[in-house]
C-alpha positions, -999 to +999 in steps of 0.1 A: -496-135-087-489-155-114-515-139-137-495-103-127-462-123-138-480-137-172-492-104-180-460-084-169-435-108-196-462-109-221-468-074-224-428-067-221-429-084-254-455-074-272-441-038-261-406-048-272-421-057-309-442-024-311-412-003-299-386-021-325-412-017-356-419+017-350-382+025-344-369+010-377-403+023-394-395+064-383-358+055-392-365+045-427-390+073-426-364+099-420-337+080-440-361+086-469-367+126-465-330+129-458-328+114-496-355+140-505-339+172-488-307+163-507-322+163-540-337+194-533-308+212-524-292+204-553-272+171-542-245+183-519-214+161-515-221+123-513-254+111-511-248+079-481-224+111-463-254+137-460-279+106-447-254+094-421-251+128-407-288+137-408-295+104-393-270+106-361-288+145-356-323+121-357-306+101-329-308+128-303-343+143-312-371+145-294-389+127-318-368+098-312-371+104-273-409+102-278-409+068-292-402+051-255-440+068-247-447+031-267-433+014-227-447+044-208-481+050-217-495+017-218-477+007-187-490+039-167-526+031-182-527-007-167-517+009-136-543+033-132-570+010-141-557-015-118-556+012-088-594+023-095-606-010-100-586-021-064-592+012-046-620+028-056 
């Protein structure tokens, strides 16, 4: 049980850190076309205005919803091996 507690807190963590880099990593990712998109279209109003909006429309995309597949996929994967290794 304590081996199930070990690898429970340890992978929580490692999880955690994956989760947070590729958060901040998509974020500056999308910060950075944002920049590009307003160039392109010829620089409308203020530059930090145009990112702030594009970025709070990047807070409720999917894309941004798919990034929590970092705490489910991994997590269903351990527990399907350990069901076929226990009850197979």
């Amino acid at each position: 049980m304590a081996a199930l507690a070990r690898l429970l807190v340890i992978g929580f963590v490692v999880l955690t850190v994956i989760y947070v880099s590729l958060s901040i990593y998509s974020r500056s990712v999308r910060r950075r076309k944002l920049q590009e998109w307003w160039e392109e279209e010829g620089r409308p109003g203020e530059l930090d205005t145009y990112t702030e909006e594009g970025l709070r429309d990047y807070e409720g995309s999917l894309r941004r919803k798919l990034i929590w597949g970092v705490y489910i996929v991994p997590v269903a994967v351990v527990a399907l091996i350990i069901y076929l290794t226990n009850f197979r």
